[in-house]
N, C-alpha and C positions, 0 to 999 in steps of 0.2 A: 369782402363785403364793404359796401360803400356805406362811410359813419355819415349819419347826417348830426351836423353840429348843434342847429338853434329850430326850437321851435317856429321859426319864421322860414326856412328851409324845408321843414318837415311839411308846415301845410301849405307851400308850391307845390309839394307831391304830390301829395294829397291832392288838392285841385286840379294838377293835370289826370290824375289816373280819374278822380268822376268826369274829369271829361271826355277823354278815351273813353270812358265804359258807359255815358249817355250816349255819346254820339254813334257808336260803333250800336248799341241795345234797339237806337232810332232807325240807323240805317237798314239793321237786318232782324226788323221785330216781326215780317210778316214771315219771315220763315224760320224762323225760331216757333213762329205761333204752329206753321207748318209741320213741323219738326217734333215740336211736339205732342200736339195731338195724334197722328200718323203713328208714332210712339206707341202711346197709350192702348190705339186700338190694336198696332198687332202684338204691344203686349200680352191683349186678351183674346187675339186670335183662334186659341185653342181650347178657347173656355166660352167661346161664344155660339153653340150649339148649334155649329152648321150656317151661321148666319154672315162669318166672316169668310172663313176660310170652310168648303165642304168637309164633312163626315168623312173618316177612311172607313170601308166596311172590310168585312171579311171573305177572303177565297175558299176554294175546296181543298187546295193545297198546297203545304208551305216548300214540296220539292220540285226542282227545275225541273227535272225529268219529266215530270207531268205536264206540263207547261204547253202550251202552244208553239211553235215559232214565231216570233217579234213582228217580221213583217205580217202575219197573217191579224195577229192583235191589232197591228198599227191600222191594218184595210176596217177592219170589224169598228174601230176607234172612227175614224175617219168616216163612215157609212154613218154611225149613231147619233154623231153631233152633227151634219147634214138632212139627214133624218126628222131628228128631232127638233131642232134650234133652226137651223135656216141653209137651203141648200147654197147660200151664198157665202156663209162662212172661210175661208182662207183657213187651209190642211196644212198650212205652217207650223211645224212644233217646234216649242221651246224646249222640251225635255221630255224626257218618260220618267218620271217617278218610280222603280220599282220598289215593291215593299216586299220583300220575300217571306219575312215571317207570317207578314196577313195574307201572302196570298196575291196579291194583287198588284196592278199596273195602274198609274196616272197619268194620261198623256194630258199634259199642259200645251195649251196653243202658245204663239206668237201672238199674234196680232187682235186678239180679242184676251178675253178673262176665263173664258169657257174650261172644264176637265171632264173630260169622262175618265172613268174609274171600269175595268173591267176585271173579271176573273182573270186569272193567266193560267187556269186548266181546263176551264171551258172555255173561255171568252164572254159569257155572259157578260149582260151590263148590267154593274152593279149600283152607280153613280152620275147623274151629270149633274153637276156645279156650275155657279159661277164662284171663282175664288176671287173675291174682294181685296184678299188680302195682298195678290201680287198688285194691284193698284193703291193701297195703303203704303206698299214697300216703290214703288215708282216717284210715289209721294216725298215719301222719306229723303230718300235718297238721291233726288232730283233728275233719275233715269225719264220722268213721266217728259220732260223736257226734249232727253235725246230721241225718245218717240215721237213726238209732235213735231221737232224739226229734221225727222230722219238722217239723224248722226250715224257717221258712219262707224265706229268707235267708240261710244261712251265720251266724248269730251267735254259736253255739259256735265255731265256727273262728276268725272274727275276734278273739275274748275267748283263746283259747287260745293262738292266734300271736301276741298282744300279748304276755301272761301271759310264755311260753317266749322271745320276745324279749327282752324287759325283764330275763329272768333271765339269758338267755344275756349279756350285754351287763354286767351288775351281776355277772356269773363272772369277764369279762373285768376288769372294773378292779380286784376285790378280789384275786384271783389276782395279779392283777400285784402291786398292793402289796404283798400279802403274800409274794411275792419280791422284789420292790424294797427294802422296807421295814427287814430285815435290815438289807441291806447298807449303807443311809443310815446307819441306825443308827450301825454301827460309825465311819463317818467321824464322828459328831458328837460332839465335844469338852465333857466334863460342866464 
């Protein structure tokens, strides 16, 4: 570990790290602001009664055997959110959700926010959402970026999670210092 000798040493450090840690806070406060808030709400995601992210409900049955075949749920999925929402919508899925103990399937789109939620022993529809909350995580996470400029890859997000790590991390040691840093001070003997 590197001694520092005189209080006149100590607070050069000192004054460079609040500098590092204004200038770096200024540069990236609007997505620190982003970041955080985005946070917050899917922290409470699952406690925001359907507002954030849709209700899961319950099926008739929690075994496969019962179950429909996938493609037929997927047709039934596909008809419901056309159907109901807009016959314009893009049948792009992002995922199936299966829940096996409720019962049910989630088909998540791509290119909108939309789910329907179906039984997976009937097919009944038990659900359509909009899920909020994978735009709060777009948010977050600066994916909303690689959609806007249709990345092929994720390469805004990986540059952005780097970017917002490296700074979270470079908060972390200047912050400390520059609470640490004080208090050395005071012990060192001019």
């Amino acid at each position: 570990m590197v001694k520092i000798n005189s209080k006149k040493q100590q607070a050069k450090t000192i004054r460079k790290f609040r500098k590092v840690h204004r200038t770096t806070g200024a540069l990236l406060f609007i997505f620190f602001f982003m970041i955080s808030i985005s946070g917050i709400i899917l922290g409470w995601k699952n406690h925001s009664n359907g507002l954030i992210i849709p209700k899961s409900f319950e099926g008739t049955s929690a075994d496969l055997k019962d179950w429909l075949p996938l493609d037929s749920l997927n047709k039934k999925a596909n008809f419901m959110l056309q159907d109901s929402i807009s016959p314009d919508l893009s049948l792009e899925l992002d995922r199936i959700d299966i829940r096996k103990n409720k019962g049910i399937l989630k088909f998540v789109f791509k290119n909108h926010y939309w789910e329907i939620q179906l039984d997976g022993a009937t097919g009944n529809l038990l659900s359509i959402g909009k899920r909020h909350s994978d735009f709060f995580e777009n948010i977050h996470d600066g994916s909303i970026l690689d959609r806007y400029f249709a990345t092929s890859d994720g390469q805004i997000k990986v540059i952005y999670t780097t970017i917002m790590g490296l700074a979270l991390f470079l908060f972390t040691v200047t912050g400390f210092w520059l609470w640490f840093g004080p208090k050395r001070m005071k012990r060192i003997k001019d």
